[in-house]
N, C-alpha and C positions, 0 to 999 in steps of 0.2 A: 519211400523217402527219396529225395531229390537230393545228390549233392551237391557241394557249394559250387557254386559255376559266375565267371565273368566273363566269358568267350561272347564274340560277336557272334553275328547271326551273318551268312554271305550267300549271296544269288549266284546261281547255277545259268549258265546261258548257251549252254551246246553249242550249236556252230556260231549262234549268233554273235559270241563273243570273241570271234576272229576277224575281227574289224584292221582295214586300213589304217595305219599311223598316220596321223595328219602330220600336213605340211609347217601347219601356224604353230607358234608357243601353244603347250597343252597347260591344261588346269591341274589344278588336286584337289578335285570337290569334297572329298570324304576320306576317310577311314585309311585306304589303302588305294587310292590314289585313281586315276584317270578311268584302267581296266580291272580293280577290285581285288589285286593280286600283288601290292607295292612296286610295280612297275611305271615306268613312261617312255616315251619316245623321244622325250630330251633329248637333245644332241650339246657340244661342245660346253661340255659342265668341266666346275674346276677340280681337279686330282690333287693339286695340293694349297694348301692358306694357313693362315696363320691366325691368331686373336686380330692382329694387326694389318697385315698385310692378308689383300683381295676380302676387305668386308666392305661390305656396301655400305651397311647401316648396321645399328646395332640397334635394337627398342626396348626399353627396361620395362619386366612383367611385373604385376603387386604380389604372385606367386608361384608356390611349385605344384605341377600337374604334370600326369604323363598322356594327357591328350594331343595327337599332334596340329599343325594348322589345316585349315580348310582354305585354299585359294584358287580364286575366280578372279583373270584378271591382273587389275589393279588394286583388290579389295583381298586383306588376309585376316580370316577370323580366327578367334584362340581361345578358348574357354578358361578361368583361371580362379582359383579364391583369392582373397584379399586377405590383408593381416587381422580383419575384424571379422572374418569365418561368413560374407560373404561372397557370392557365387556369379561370376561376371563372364559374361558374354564382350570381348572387345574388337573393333573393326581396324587394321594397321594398314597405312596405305605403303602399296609396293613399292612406290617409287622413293620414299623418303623415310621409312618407316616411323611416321609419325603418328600419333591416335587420331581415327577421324570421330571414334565416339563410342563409348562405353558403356554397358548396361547390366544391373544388379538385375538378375533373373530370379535369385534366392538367397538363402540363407540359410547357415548352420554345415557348415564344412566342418569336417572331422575325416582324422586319418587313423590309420588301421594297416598294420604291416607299412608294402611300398603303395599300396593304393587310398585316394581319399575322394571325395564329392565330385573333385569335377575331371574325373578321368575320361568319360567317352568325349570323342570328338566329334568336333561341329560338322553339319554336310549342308552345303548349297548346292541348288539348280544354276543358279547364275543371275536368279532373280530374288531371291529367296534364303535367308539363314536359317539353319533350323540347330538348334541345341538342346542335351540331356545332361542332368546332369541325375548324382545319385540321392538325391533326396526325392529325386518321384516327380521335378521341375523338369516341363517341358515345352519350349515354348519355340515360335518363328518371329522372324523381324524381317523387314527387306534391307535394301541398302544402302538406306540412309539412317538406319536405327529405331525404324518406326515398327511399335509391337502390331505383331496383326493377328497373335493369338497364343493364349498360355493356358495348359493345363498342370494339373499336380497329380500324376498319376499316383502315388503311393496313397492320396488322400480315398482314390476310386476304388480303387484294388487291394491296399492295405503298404504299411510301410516293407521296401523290402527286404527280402528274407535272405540275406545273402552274409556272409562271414567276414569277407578282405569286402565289403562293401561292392556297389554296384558299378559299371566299368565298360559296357556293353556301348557300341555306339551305331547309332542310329542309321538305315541303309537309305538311299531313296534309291528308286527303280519305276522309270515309265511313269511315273506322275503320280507315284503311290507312295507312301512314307511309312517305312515296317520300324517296329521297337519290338525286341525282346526281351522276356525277362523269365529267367532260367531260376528258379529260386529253392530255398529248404521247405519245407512242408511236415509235420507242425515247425513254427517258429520254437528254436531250442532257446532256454532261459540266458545263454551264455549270450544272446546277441539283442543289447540293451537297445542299438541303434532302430533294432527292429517292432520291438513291443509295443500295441498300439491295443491290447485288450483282446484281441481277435487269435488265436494262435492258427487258425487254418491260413491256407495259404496256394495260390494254383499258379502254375509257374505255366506262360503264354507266349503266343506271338501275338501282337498286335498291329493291326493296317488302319492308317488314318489316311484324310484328304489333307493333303500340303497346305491346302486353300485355307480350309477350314479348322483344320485341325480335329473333326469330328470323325470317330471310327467309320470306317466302311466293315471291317470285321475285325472279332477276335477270337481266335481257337487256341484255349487249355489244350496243354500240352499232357499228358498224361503220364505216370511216374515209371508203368512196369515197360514202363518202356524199353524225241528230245525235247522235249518241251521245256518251259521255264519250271525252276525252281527254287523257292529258298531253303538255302540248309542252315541249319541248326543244330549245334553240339552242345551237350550239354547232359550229367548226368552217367549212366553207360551207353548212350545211345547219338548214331549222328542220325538226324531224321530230314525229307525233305517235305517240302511244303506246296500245295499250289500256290500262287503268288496271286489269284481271284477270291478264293476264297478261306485259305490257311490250314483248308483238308490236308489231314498226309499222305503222304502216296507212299512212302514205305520210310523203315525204321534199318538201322544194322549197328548189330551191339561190338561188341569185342576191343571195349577202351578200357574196361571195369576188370577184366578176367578174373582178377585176385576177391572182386569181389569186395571188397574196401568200405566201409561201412560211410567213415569221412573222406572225401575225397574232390576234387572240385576239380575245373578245365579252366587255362586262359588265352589260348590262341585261337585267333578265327581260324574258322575252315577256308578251306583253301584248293578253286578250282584251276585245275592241271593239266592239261595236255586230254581233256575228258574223264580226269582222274577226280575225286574230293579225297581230297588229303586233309585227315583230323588227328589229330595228337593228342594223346592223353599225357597225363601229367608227370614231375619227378622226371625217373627214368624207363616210364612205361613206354611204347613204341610208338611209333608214326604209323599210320595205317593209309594204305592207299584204296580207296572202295572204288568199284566202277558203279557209275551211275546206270538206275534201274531196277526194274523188279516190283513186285508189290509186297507188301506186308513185313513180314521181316525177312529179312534179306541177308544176314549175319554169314549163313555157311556156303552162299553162293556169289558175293559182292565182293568178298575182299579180296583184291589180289595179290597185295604184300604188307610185309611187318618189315618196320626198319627198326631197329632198336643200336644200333653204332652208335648215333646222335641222336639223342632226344628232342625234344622241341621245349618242353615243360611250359614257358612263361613266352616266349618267344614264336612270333606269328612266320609259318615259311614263306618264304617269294618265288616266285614263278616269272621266269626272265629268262625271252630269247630259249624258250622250249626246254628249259631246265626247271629243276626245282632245287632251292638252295636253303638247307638247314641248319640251323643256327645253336650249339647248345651254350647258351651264357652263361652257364655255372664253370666251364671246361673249355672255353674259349675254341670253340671248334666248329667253322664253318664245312658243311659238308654239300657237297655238289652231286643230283642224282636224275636219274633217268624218273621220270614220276608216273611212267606207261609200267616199268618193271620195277622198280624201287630198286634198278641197280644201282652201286654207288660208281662217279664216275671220279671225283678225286675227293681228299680230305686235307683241310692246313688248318694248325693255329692260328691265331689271329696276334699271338704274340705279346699280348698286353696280361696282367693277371690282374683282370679287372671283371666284374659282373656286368653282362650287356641282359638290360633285360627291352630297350626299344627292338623294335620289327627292319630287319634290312632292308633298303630300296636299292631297288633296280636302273640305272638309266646310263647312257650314254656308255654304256661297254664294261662300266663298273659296277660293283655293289655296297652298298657303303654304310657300316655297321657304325654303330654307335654305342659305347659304355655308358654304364651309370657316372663310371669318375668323371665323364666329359670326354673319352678319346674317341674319334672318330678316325678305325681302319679302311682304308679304300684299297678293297680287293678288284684283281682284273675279272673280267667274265671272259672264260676262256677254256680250252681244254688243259687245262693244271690249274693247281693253287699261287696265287701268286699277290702277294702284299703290293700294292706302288705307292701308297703314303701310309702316315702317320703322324695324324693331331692331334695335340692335345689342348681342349675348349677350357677342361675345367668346370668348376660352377656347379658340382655335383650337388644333388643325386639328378641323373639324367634318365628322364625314363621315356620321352617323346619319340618318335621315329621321326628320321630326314623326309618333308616335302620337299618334291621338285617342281618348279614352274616357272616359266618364262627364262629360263637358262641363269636360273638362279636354285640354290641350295636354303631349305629355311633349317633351322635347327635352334631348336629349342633346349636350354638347361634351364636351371632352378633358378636363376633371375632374370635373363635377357632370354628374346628371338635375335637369332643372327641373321641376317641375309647375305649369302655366299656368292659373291660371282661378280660380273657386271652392274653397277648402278642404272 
């Protein structure tokens, strides 16, 4: 049996992903941002603002989602529902945040816990939008709002099989576009959203052409579960992937240990100093695996357990050679070596508030985000050290901070903010 899982899927790039920091404004094309780890190379971003003071623009959303934006540019895309349980794809331009054009992709949003339909976030090439959302819609447009191709996966493969619904967002990598989908197996009666007649169910990676939107492969994932790789958590198992074909090259268990019959994952994995760092759930540990090996890997991969701070719901950042975890139940950012899983400092964050968005890294800070709408800006530093605190409001917030072009976006339950310079 599979259990319940919304965790992304994240590419493994060994040396390759020790790339130069450019000089120009960087982008946020996806998920977690520029280098796939909520980091950027932003420089002279703002430490402190107000509702009022240092907003560029503000742009009112028709919903709540905790997908964050995708920006390329001049061009910020944001997935959203509408108050009639439609499912929109919307394009904001950066310099004014005005709508340049808006597009119903689906229909039939429903929420469930803190998550609903259109939780994954959008990713662009720079030429190209591509959005998922959790009814199994999954389409591209370019960037003038022209559709250039739409599928409905749940119609292919069955609706999915997932509990808090689906949440996973979409990777592109080298000119290939992976979707995962981690799901239950049989379909349990409790999950009405899922029922289509069929109760089997096979929980996948899938590889499409950006172009066409037509598979180049798909490899079922299976339950008893330097080169490039995509990892995948999900289950008890982190597993990596070829990224040609979606063969596994090895498995490593030890997220499950208790053995947990219901139990699900929502943080992506997360590569580190050549570490994959996965988190299991609640207060189960952080585990840091060294990449390699074949087959199962379990009693020889892992090099440590963190269990101080949990991760539970909260994705970690990798920023300036650290790794920084986050527990949003217990307001406790923790700072660690991610080669040894030492810890290097720990602070509250000081608000007694539930953060469940993903930290970003940029400009010497890190900068957490609450559900209530407070945004902490921690220093990146050798100690813990708070240097603001805002309060947005606008709750439930559950988006993580893009950065791009020396602007902050930030997302709560009615409005995108843009922070910084007009």
């Amino acid at each position: 049996m599979v259990r319940n899982n919304i965790a992304g899927l994240w590419v493994y790039l060994g040396a390759a992903a020790l790339v130069a920091a450019p000089l120009r404004a960087e982008n946020w094309p996806q998920w977690r941002g520029p280098y796939l780890n909520g980091s950027t190379s932003e420089k002279g971003l703002p430490v402190q603002w107000s509702k009022t003071e240092g907003v560029a623009w503000v742009a009112p959303l028709p919903g709540l989602s905790g997908a964050t934006p995708a920006v390329w540019e001049n061009s910020i895309f944001i997935s959203s529902p509408d108050p009639q349980k439609n499912l929109l794809l919307i394009c904001i331009d950066r310099k004014d945040g005005k709508v340049r054009w808006q597009k119903t992709v689906a229909a039939g949003d429903m929420d469930k816990g803190r998550n609903n339909m259109a939780s994954p976030s959008p990713v662009t090439d720079g030429k190209s939008v591509f959005v998922m959302f959790g009814t199994g819609d999954l389409a591209a447009f370019d960037f003038l709002g022209n559709e250039l191709w739409k599928r409905n996966l749940a119609r292919e493969y069955g609706r999915f099989s997932i509990n808090w619904l689906y949440g996973s967002s979409p990777l592109l990598h080298q000119g290939k576009l992976y979707i995962e989908v981690i799901q239950q197996n049989p379909v349990p009666p409790g999950y009405p959203q899922a029922q289509d007649g069929n109760p089997d169910r096979d929980s996948f990676l899938l590889c499409l052409d950006p172009k066409t939107g037509r598979n180049l492969w798909r490899h079922v994932r299976t339950t008893d579960a330097t080169s490039e790789e995509i990892i995948v958590v999900g289950a008890d198992y982190t597993t990596a992937h070829s990224p040609d074909t979606g063969a596994e090259l090895w498995r490593c268990g030890g997220l499950n240990d208790r053995h947990e019959k219901f139990w699900r994952i929502v943080p992506t994995p997360v590569v580190a100093a050549g570490m994959i760092i996965a988190c299991g759930p609640k207060r189960d540990p952080v585990l840091g695996i060294k990449d390699g090996g074949k087959g199962l890997v379990t009693g020889t991969q892992i090099a440590w357990r963190f269990k101080e701070v949990p991760a539970d719901c909260v994705t970690p950042l990798f920023y300036q050679k650290k790794l920084f975890i986050l527990d949003g139940d217990r307001q406790t950012l923790a700072c660690l070596d991610p080669q040894s899983g030492g810890k290097q400092w720990e602070g509250n964050l000081g608000v007694r508030e539930i953060f469940r968005a993903s930290p970003t890294g940029a400009d010497g800070k890190i900068y957490c985000l609450s559900e209530s709408g407070t945004v902490v800006v921690v220093e990146e530093g050798t100690a813990f050290k708070i240097l603001s605190t805002i309060q947005m409001g606008e709750s439930p917030v559950r988006s993580s901070i893009a950065v791009s072009h020396g602007q902050l976006f930030i997302r709560t339950a009615r409005n995108l903010y843009c922070i910084g310079k007009s």
